[in-house]
Residue frames as a rotation matrix with the C-alpha (Angstrom) as fourth column:
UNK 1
0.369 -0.836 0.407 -77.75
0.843 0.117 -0.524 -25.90
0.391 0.537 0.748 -40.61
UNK 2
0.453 -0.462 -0.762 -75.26
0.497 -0.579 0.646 -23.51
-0.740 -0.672 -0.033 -39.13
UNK 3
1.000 0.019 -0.002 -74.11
0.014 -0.839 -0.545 -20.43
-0.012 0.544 -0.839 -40.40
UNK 4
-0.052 -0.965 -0.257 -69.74
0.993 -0.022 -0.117 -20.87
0.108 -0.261 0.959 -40.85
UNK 5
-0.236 -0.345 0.908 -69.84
0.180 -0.934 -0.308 -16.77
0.955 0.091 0.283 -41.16
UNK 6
0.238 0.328 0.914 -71.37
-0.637 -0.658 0.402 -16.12
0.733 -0.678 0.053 -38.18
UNK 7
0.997 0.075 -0.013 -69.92
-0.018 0.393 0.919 -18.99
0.074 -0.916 0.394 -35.84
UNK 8
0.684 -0.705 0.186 -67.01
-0.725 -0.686 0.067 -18.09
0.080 -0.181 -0.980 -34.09
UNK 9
0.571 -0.613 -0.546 -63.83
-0.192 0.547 -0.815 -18.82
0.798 0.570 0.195 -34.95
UNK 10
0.786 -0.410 -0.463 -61.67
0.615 0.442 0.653 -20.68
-0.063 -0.798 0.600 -31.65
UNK 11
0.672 -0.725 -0.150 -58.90
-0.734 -0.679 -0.009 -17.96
-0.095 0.116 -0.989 -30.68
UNK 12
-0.063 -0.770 0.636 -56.28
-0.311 0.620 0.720 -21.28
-0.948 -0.153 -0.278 -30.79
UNK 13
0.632 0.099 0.768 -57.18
0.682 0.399 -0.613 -21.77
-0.367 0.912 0.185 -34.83
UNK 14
0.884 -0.157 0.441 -55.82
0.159 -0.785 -0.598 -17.95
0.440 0.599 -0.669 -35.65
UNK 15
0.849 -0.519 0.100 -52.99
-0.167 -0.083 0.982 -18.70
-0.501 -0.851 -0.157 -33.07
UNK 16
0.237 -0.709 -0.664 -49.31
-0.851 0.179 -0.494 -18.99
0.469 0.682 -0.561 -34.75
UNK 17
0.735 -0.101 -0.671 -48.13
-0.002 0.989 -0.151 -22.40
0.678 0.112 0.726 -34.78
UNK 18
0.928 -0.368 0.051 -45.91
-0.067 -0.030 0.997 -22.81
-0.366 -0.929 -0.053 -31.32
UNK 19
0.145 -0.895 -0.421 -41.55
-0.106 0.409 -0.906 -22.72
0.984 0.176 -0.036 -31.65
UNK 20
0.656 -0.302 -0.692 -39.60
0.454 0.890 0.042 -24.48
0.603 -0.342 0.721 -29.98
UNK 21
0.807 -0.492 0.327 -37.40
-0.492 -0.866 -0.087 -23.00
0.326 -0.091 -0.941 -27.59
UNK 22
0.194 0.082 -0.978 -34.84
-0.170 -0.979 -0.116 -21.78
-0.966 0.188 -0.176 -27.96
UNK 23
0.967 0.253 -0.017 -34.25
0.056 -0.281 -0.958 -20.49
-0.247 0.926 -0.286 -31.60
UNK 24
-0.078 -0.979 -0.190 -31.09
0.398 -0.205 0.894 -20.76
-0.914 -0.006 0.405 -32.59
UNK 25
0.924 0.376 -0.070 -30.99
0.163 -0.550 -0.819 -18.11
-0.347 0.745 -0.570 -35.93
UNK 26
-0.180 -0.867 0.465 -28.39
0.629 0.262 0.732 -18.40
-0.757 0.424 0.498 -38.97
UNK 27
-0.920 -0.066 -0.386 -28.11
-0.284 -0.567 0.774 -17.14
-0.270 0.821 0.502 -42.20
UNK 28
-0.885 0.393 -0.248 -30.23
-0.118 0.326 0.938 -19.58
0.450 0.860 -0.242 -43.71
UNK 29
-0.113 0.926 0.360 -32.91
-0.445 -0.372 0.815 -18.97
0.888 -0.068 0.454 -40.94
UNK 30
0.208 0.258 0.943 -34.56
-0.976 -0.005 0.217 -20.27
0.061 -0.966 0.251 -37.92
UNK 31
0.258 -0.255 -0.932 -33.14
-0.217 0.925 -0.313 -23.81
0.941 0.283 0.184 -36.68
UNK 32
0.971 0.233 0.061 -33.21
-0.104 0.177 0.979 -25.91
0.217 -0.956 0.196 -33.38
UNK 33
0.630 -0.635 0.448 -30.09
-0.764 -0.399 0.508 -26.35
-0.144 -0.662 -0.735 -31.11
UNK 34
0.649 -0.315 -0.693 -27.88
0.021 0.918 -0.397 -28.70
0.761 0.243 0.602 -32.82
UNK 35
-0.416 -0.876 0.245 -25.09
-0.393 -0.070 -0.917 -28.06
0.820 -0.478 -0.315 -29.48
UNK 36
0.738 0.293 0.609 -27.69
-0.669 0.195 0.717 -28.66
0.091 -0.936 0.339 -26.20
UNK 37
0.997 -0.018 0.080 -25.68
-0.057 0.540 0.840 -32.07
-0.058 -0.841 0.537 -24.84
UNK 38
0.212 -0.897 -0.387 -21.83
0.869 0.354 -0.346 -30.29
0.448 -0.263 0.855 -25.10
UNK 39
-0.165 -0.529 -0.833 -19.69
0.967 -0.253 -0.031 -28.11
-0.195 -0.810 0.553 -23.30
UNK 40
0.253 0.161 0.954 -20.57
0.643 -0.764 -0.042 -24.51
0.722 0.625 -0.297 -23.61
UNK 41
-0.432 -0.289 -0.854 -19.06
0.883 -0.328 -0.336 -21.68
-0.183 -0.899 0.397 -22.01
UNK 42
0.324 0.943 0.072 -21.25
0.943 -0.328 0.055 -19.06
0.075 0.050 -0.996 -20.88
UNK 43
-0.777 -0.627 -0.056 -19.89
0.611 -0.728 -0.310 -14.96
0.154 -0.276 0.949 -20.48
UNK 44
0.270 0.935 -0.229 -22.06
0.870 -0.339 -0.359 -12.45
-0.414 -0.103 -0.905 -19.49
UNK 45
0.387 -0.138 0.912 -22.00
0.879 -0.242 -0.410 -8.87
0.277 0.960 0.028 -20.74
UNK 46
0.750 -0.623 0.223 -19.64
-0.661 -0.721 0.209 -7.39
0.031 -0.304 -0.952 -18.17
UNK 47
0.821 -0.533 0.203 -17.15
0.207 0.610 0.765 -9.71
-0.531 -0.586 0.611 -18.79
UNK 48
0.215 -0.905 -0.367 -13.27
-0.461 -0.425 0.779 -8.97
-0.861 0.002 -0.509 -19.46
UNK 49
0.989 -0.086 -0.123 -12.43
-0.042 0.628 -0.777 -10.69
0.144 0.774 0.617 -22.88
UNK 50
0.143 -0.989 -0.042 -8.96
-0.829 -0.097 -0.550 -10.37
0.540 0.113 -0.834 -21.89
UNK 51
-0.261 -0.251 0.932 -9.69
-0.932 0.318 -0.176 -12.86
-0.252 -0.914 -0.317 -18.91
UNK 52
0.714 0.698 0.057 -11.26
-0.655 0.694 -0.297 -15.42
-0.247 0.175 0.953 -21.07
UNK 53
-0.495 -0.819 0.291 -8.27
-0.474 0.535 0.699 -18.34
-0.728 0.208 -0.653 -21.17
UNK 54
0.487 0.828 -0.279 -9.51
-0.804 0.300 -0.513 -19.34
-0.342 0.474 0.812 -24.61
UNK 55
-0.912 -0.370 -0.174 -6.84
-0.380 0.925 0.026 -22.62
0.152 0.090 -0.984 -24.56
UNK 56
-0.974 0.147 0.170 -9.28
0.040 0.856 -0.515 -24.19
-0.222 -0.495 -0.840 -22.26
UNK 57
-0.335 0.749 -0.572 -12.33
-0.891 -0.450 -0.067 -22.84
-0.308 0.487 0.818 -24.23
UNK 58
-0.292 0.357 0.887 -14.59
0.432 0.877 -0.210 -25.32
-0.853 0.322 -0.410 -25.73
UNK 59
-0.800 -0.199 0.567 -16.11
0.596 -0.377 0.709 -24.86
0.073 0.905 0.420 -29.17
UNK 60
-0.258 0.611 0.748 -18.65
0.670 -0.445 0.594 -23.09
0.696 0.655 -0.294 -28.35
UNK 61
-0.900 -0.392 -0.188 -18.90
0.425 -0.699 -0.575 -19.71
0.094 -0.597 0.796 -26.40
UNK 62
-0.181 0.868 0.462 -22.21
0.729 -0.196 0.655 -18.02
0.660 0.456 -0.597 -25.62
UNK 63
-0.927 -0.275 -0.254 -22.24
0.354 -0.862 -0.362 -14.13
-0.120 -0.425 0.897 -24.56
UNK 64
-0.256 0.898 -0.357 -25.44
0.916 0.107 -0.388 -13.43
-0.310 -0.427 -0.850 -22.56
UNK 65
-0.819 -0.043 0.572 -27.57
0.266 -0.912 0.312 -10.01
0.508 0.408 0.758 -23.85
UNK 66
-0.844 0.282 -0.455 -29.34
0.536 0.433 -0.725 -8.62
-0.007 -0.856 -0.517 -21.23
UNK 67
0.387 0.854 -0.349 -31.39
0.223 -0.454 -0.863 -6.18
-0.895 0.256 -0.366 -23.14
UNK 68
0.523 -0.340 0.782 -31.51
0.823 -0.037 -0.566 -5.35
0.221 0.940 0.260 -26.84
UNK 69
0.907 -0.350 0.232 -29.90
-0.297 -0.926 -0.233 -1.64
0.297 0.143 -0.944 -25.73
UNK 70
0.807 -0.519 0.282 -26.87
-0.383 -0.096 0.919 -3.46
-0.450 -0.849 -0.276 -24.41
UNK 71
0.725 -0.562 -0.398 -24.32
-0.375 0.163 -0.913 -3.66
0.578 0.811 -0.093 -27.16
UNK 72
0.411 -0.843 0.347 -21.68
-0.909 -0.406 0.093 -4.36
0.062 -0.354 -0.933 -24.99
UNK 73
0.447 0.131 0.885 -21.72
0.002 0.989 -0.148 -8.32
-0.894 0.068 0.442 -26.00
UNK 74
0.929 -0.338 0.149 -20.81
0.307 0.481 -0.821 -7.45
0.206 0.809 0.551 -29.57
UNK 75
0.472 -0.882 -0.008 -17.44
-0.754 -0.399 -0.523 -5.71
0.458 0.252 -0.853 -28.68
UNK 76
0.177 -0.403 0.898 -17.09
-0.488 0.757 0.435 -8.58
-0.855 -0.515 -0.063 -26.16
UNK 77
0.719 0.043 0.694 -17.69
0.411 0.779 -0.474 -11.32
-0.560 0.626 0.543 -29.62
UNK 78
0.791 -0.593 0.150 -14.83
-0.198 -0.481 -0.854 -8.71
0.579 0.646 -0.498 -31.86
UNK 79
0.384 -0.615 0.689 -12.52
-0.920 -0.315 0.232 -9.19
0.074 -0.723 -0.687 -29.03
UNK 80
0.493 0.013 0.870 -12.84
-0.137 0.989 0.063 -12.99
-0.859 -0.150 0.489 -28.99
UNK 81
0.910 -0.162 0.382 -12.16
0.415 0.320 -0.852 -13.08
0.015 0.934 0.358 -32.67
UNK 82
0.801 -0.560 -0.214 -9.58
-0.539 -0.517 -0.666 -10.69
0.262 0.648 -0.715 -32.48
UNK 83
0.301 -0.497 0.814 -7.74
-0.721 0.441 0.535 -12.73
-0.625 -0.748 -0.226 -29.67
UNK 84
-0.520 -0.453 -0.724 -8.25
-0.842 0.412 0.347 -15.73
0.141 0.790 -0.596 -32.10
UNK 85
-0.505 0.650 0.567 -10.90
-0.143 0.585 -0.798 -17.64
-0.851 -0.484 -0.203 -30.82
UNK 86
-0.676 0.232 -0.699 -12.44
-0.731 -0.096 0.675 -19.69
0.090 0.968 0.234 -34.14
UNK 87
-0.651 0.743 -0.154 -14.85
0.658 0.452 -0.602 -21.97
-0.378 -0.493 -0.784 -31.92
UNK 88
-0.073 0.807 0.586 -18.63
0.705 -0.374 0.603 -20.86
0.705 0.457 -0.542 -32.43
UNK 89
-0.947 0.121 -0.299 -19.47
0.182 -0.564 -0.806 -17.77
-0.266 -0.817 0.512 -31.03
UNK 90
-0.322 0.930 0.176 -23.43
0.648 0.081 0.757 -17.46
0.690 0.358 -0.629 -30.11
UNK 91
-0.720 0.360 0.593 -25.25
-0.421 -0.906 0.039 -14.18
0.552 -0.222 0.804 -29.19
UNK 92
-0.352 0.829 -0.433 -28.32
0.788 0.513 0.341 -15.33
0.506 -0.221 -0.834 -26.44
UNK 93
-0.611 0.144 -0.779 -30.84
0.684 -0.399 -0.610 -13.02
-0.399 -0.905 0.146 -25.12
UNK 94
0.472 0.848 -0.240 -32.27
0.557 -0.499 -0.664 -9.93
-0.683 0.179 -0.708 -26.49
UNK 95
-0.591 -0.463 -0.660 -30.88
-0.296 -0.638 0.711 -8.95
-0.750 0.616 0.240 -29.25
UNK 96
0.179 0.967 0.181 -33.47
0.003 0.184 -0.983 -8.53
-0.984 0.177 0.030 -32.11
UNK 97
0.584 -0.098 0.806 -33.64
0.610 0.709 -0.355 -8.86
-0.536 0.699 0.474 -35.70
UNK 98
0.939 0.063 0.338 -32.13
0.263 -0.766 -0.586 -5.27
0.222 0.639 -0.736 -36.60
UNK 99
0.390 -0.894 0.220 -29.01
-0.760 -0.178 0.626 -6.23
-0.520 -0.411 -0.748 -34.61
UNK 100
0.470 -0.542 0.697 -28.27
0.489 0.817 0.306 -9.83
-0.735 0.197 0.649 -36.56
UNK 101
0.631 -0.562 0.535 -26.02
0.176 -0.567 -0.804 -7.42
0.756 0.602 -0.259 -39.09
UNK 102
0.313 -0.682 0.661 -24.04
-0.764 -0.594 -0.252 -6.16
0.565 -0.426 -0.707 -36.61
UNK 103
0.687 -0.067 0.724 -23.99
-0.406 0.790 0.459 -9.64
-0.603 -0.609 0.515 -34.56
UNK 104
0.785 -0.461 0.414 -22.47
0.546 0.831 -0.110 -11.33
-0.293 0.312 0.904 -37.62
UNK 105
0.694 -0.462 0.552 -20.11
0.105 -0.694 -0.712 -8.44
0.712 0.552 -0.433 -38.41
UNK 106
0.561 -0.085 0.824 -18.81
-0.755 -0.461 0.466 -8.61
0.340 -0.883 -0.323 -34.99
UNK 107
-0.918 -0.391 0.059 -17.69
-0.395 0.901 -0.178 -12.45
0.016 -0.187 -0.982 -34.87
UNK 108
-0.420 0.372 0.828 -20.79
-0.182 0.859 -0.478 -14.41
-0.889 -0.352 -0.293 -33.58
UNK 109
-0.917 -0.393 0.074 -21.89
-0.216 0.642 0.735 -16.82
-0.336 0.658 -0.674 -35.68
UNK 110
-0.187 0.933 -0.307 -25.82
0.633 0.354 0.688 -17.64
0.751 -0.066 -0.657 -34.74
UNK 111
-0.742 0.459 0.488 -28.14
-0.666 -0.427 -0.611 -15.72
-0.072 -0.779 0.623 -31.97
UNK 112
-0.851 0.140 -0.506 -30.29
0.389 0.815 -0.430 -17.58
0.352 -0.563 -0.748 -29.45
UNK 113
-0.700 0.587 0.406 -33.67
-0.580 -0.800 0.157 -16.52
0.417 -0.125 0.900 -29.18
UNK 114
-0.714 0.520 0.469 -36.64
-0.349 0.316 -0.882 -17.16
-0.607 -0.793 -0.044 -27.22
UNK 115
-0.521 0.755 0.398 -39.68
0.842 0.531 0.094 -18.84
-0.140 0.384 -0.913 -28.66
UNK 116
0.462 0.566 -0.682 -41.68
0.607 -0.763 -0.222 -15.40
-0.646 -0.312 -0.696 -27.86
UNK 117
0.045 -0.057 -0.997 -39.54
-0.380 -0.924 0.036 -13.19
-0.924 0.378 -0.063 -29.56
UNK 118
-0.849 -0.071 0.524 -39.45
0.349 0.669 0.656 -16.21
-0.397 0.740 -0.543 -32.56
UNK 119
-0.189 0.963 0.191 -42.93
0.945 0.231 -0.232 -15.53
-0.268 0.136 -0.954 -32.67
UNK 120
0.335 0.328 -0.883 -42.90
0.346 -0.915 -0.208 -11.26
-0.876 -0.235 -0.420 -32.38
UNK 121
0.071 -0.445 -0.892 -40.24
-0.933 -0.346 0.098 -11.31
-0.352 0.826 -0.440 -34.98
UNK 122
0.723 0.680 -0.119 -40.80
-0.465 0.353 -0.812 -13.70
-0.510 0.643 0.572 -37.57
UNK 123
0.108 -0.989 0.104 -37.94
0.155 0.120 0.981 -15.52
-0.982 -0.090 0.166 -39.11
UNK 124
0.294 -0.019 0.956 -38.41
0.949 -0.111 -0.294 -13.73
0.112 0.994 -0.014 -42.52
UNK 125
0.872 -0.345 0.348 -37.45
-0.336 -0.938 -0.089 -10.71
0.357 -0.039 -0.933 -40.93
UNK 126
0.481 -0.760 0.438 -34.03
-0.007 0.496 0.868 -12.62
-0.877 -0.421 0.233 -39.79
UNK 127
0.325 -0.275 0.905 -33.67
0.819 0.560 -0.124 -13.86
-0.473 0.781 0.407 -43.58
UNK 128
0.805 0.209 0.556 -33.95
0.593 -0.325 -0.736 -10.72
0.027 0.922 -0.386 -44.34
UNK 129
0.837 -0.500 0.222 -30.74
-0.544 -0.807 0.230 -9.41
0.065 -0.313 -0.948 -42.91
UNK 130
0.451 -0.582 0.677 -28.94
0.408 0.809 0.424 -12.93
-0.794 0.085 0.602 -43.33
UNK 131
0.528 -0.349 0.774 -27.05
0.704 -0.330 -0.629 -10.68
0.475 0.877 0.072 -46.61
UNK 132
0.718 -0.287 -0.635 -25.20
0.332 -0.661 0.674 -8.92
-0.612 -0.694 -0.379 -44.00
UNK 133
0.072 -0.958 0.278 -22.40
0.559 0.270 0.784 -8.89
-0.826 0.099 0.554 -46.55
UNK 134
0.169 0.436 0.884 -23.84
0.932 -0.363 0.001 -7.03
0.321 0.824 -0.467 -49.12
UNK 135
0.902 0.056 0.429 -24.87
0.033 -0.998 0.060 -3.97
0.431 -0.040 -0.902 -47.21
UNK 136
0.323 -0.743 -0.586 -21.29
0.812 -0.100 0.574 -2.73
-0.485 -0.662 0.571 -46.20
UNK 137
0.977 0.076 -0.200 -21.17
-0.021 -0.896 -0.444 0.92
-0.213 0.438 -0.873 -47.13
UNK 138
0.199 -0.842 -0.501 -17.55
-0.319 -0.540 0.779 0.68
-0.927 0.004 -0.376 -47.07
UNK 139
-0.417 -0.583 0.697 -17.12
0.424 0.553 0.717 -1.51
-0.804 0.595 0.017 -49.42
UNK 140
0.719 0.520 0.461 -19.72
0.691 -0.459 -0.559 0.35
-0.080 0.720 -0.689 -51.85
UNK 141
0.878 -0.137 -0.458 -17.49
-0.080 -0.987 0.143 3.32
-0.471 -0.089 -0.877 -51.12
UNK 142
0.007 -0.994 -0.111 -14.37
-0.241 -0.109 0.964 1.90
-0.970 0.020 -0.240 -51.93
UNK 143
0.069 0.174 0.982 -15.84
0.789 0.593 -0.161 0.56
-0.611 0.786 -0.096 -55.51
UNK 144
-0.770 -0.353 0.532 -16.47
0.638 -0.427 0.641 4.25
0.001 0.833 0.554 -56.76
């Protein structure tokens, strides 16, 4: 008879369970890509929001992040909105869970993550910033 304490445990048992890529992350948490077979238009994060002709826009926009220090995607997604652009906007790249406040505050709607960083950052740490509305100091301030 074999000892279970003392025979080792396969490193692929203690392994997390594999996601799908990519992640597409909402409020209500991690969920797969309900958009993959329509039109999406891509921007990176030196583009001009002024140049985007959002007539010929489709509904959904996705504004590339090319590292989590590169903010320069949400002013691009505030710009869209401010223009009037009410199609999805979707954050893709590196932008981690301590930015999805400031993503949805900005316009975009969802952020596009890898499988890997699904995996570094849990989607309970997502959920837990999915109350973006709550924390909004101004509004605390303006209550009293």
């Amino acid at each position: 008879m074999t000892d279970p304490v003392s025979e080792p445990t396969p490193l692929a048992a203690n392994a997390p369970e594999p996601v799908p890529e990519p992640v597409i992350v909402t409020d209500t948490g991690f969920a797969s890509d309900d958009w993959a077979a329509k039109a999406v238009l891509d921007l990176g994060s030196d583009t001009d929001p002024a140049a985007v002709d959002l007539g010929s826009a489709p509904g959904l926009i996705r504004i590339e992040f090319p590292s989590f220090s590169d903010g320069r995607g949400f002013s691009i997604a505030r710009q869209l909105r401010l223009r009037g652009y009410q199609g999805r906007l979707r954050a893709k790249g590196h932008v981690i869970a301590d930015q999805y406040t400031m993503a949805r505050r900005s316009g975009f709607d969802e952020v596009e993550i890898s499988a890997d960083l699904a995996t570094r950052q849990p989607e309970a740490q997502w959920r837990f910033r999915a109350n973006w509305q709550v924390h909004d100091y101004q509004s605390r301030l303006r209550q009293g």
